[in-house]
N, C-alpha and C positions, 0 to 999 in steps of 0.2 A: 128852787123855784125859778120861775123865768125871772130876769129884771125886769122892770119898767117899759124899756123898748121893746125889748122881745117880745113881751105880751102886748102893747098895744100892734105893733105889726101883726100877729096872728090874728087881735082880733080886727084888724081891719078886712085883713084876708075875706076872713069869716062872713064877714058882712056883706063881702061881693059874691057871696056862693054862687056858682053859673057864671062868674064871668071872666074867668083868668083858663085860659088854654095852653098848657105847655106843651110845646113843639121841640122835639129836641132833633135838628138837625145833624142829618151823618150818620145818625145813629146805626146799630145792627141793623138789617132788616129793613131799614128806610121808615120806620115806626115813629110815632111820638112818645115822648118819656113815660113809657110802660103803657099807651095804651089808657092813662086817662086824660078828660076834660072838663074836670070840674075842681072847685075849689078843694080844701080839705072839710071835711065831714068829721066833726068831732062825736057822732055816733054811728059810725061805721065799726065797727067791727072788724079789725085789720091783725094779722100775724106778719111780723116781718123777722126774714132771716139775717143775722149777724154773725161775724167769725173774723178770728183774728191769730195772730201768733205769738207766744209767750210761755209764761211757766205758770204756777197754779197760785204765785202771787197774785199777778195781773187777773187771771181769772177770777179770783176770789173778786179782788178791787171791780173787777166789770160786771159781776152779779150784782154788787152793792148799785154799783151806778142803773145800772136796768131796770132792779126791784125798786128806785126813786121815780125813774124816768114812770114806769109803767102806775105809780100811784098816783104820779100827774095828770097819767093820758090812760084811763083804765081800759077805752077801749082800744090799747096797742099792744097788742104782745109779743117781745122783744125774745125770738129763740135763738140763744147765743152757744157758738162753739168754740174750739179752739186747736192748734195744734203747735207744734213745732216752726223753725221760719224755712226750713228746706221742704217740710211735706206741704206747708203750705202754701209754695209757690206751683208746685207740684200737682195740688188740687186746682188749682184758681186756674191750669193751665187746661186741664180735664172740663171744666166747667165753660172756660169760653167757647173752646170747641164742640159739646152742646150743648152751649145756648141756654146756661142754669147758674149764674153767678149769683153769690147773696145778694139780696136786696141790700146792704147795707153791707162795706165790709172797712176792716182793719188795710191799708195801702200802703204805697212806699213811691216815691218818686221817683226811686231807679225804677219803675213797669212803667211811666207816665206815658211816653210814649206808645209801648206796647199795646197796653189800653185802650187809652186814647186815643190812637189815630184810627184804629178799626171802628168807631164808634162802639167799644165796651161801658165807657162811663157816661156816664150822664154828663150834660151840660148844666152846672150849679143857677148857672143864671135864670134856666127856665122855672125854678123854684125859690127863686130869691126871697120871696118874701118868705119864706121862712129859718132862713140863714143869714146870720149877723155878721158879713165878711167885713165891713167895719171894725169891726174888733182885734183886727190884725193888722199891723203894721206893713208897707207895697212892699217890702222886700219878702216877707214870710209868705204873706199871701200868694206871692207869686210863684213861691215853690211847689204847689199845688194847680199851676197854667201852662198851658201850652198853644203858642200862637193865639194868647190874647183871650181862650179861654178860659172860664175856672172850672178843671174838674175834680179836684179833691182838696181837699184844706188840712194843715199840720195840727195835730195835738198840741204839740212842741218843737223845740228845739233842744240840741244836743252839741256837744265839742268832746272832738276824739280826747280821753285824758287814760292814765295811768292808775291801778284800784291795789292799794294793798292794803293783803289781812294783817293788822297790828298786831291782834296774837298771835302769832304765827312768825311775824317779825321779832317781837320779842322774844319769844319761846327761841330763835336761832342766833337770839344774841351779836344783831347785827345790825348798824346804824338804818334806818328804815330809808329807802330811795329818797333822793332829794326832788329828782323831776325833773328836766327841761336839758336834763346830759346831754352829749353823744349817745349814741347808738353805742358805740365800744364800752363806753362810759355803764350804759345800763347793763350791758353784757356781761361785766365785770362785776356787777354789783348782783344778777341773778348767781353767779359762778361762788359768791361769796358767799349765798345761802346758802344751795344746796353741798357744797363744799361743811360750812358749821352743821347740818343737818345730818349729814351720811347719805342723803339722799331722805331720806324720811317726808323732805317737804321740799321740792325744788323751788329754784328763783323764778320760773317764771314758764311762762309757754312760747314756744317759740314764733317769733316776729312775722318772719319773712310768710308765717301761713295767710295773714290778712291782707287783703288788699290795700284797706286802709291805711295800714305802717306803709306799702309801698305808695300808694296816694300822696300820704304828707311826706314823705324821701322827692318824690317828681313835684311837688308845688314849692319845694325849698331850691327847686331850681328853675323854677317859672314854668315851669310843665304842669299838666294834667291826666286824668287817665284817658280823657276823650276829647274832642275837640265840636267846637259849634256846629261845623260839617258831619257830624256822626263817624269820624274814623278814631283810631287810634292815637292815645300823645304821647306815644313810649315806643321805643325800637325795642328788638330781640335783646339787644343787649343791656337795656336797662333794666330788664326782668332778668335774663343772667346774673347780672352783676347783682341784684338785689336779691333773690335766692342763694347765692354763694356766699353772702356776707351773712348768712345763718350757719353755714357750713360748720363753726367752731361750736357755736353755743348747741347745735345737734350733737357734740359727742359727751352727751353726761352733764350736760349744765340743765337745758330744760325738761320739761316732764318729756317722758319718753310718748311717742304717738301711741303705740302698743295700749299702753295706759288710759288712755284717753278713751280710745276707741272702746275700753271695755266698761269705764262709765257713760258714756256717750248715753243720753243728750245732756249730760252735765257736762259746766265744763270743768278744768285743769281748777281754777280758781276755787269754781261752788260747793267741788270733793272736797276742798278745801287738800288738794296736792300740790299745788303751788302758794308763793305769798304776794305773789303779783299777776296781771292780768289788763293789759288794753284793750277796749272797748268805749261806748258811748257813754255818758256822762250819767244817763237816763236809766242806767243799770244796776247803780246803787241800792235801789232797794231790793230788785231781784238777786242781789249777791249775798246779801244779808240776810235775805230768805234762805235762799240755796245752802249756802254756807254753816248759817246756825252763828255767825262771828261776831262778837259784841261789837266791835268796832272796825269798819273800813274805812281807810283814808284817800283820798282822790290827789293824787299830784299830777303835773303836768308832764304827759309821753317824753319821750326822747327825739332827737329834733340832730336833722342833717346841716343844720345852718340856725344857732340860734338867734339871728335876727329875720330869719322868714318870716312871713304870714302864709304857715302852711296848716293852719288851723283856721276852720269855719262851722258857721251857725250852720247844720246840719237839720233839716227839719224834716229828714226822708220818711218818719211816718207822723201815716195821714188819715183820712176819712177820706172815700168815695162810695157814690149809688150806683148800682149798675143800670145800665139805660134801657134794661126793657123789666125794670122794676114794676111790678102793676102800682102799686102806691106808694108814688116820687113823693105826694105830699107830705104825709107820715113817714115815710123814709129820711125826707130833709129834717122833719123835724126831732128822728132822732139823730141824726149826723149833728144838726147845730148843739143838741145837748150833751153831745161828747166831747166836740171840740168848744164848746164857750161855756157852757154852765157854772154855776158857781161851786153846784155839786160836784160836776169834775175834776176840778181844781180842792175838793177837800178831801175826794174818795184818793186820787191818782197823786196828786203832791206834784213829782218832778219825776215818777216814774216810767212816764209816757214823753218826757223830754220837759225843761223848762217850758210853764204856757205859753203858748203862743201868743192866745185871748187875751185882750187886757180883761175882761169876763170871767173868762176861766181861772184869771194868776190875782183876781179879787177875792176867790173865795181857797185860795192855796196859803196855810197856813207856814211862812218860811221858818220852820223849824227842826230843829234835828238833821236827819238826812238830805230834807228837802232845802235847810240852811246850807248845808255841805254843799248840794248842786251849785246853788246859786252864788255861795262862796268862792267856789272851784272856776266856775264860770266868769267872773270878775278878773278873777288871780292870771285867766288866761287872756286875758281881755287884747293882748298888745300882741299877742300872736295870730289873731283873728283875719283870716283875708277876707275876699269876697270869694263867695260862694262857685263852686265848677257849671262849667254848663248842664243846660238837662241832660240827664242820661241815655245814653244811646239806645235803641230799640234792641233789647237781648243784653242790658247789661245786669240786669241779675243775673242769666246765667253764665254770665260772662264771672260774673265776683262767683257764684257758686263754683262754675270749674277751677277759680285761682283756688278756692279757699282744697277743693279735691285736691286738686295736682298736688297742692303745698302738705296736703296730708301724705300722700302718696311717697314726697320724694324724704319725708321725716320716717315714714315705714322701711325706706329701704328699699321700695316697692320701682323705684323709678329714678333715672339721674336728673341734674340739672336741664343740663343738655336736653334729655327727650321731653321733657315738664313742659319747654320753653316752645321746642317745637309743637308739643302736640296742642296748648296754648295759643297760636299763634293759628295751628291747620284751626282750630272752633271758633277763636273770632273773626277766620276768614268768611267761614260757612253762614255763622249768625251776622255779620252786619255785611254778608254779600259783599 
């Protein structure tokens, strides 16, 4: 149910029907925010499109939340998709090209710019009155701004950590990871499983394919992957040198690519092929699901300097409206009930990231797995830096070809050497 506030703002709204005009400057097309001028219309009869990217956890958990939303607002009806995070950057880029973006969709801070500067998202402000940005702390909130606008707002928050299967660990009869090693340090320790295993369950997936491991490897030396200016904060050779320090643990320590690729979109982890797996913090329940494993444990990654702050509040997904949405009003009103609700916070826990909302983290029962987030979360607390700059215009596809190349050069398919250059020729081309 709305809080207190919530609902008296709506029905203030309400009460000024004809008098609020949203203008959304910049926009596509040089439009106002979808083309209306009138207040929201709680008998209007409205379908709005929603889509987002995930597994058939989070689905399940966002029908729950929709089939609430919609017995609030009967006459709104919320038709939700889903897919995958590669094909669904992949549509989103189909769709702004003509000019057919959900009215409401699932987002990520690395497209912010992308989006954004073209006039794809809405201006949040022209519909303010029915979005509770209050509810969020100026550093969160502002993960979701660019140049002082607000265009999308965070579910949550996230910190890169460490997930192993405890059975799996037990089953190979091997002190379970401690967390916060060297890199050699964990290398060592993946080498020791699938060594007790025969291979049956390896240690782990290999590092050097995620951007992220190379992200926090460059902030434990004051570096970034991007800079304020929108260019690169890495030379050729710090992406050498970080793909080559996979080189050992690619011959029989971690799951072989082969393998992957043939369960693929599962990962190493959720086959439950490996007994470790770095990712977001916010992934624990989908591993659980995936997996089928009574218990996962969350420790803290491995760490090129363990007194960095190469770990940050991570709040890259988000909620945004598209800007030629026909109804911004009922569209804001279901964005605010995703990211603040209280229903939110009971359907989703911590698997859309820690709340953001102090709304939404009121009605998040901290229990169980969602106690594990928030435990885990704490534990890292002192590794914590400030956040990177916004992400550069083309840095999804910039992380999707790391994440390629790095499969590529684990197939066998490609060396160091050419990963590095042909890496370097694509972010020439995308950030011009």
């Amino acid at each position: 149910m709305f809080t207190t506030r919530r609902m008296r703002r709506v029905l203030a709204v309400a009460a000024a029907s004809g008098a609020t005009v949203l203008a959304l400057a910049g926009c596509a097309g040089g439009g106002t925010g979808g083309g209306s001028e009138a207040a929201y219309d709680p008998d209007e009869e409205v379908t709005l499109t929603f889509t987002w990217w995930g597994n058939d956890d989070r689905a399940q958990r966002y029908q729950k939340l929709i089939d609430a939303f919609e017995a609030e607002h009967p006459n709104i009806t919320i038709e939700g998709t889903f897919t995958d995070f590669p094909s669904y950057w992949e549509k989103r880029q189909t769709e702004a090209a003509g000019g057919g973006l959900p009215d409401v969709w699932q987002f990520s801070d690395s497209y912010l710019r992308e989006y954004a500067e073209p006039g794809l998202l809405l201006d949040l402000d022209t519909v303010g009155e029915y979005i509770d940005v209050d509810a969020f702390d100026d550093g969160l909130r502002a993960t979701g701004q660019l140049e002082g606008v607000q265009y999308s707002l965070p579910t949550g928050y996230s910190a890169w950590a460490m997930f192993l299967n405890d059975g799996l660990v037990e089953q190979a009869g091997v002190e379970p990871y401690e967390g916060g090693t060297s890199f050699d340090g964990y290398a060592d320790w993946m080498a020791e499983v699938t060594e007790a295993t025969g291979g049956a369950v390896y240690g782990g997936t290999d590092l050097t394919q995620r951007i992220q491991n190379f992200e926090n490897v460059l902030r434990a030396e004051g570096k970034n992957l991007y800079t304020e200016e929108g260019e690169l904060g890495f030379t050729e050779k710090d992406l050498r040198d970080f793909w080559d320090s996979g080189a050992e643990a690619r011959e029989g320590v971690v799951v072989p690519q082969q393998r992957l690729e043939e369960i693929s979109p599962k990962s190493g982890f959720g086959a439950n092929l490996t007994a470790s797996e770095a990712s977001w913090s916010n992934f624990l329940g989908g591993y659980l699901a995936d997996s089928g494993a009574e218990h996962v444990t969350l420790v803290a990654p491995p760490t090129a300097d363990p007194d960095a702050k190469d770990l940050y509040r991570q709040a890259g997904l988000q909620v945004a409206i598209a800007a030629d949405t026909e109804h911004p009003e009922a569209a804001a009103l279901w964005l605010d009930y995703v990211v603040n609700s209280e229903e939110a916070g009971e359907i989703f826990g911590t698997t859309l990231g820690f709340p953001a909302s102090e709304t939404k983290l009121a009605g998040t029962t901290l229990e169980g797995v969602d106690a594990q987030v928030a435990d885990y979360l704490e534990s890292v607390a002192d590794r914590l830096g400030e956040a990177p700059p916004v992400p550069v215009v083309g840095y999804g596809s910039l992380e999707q070809t790391f994440w390629d190349l790095g499969k590529s050069i684990g197939l066998g398919a490609l060396s160091v050497d050419d990963a590095v250059d042909q890496f370097f020729t694509e972010a020439k081309v995308i950030l011009g």
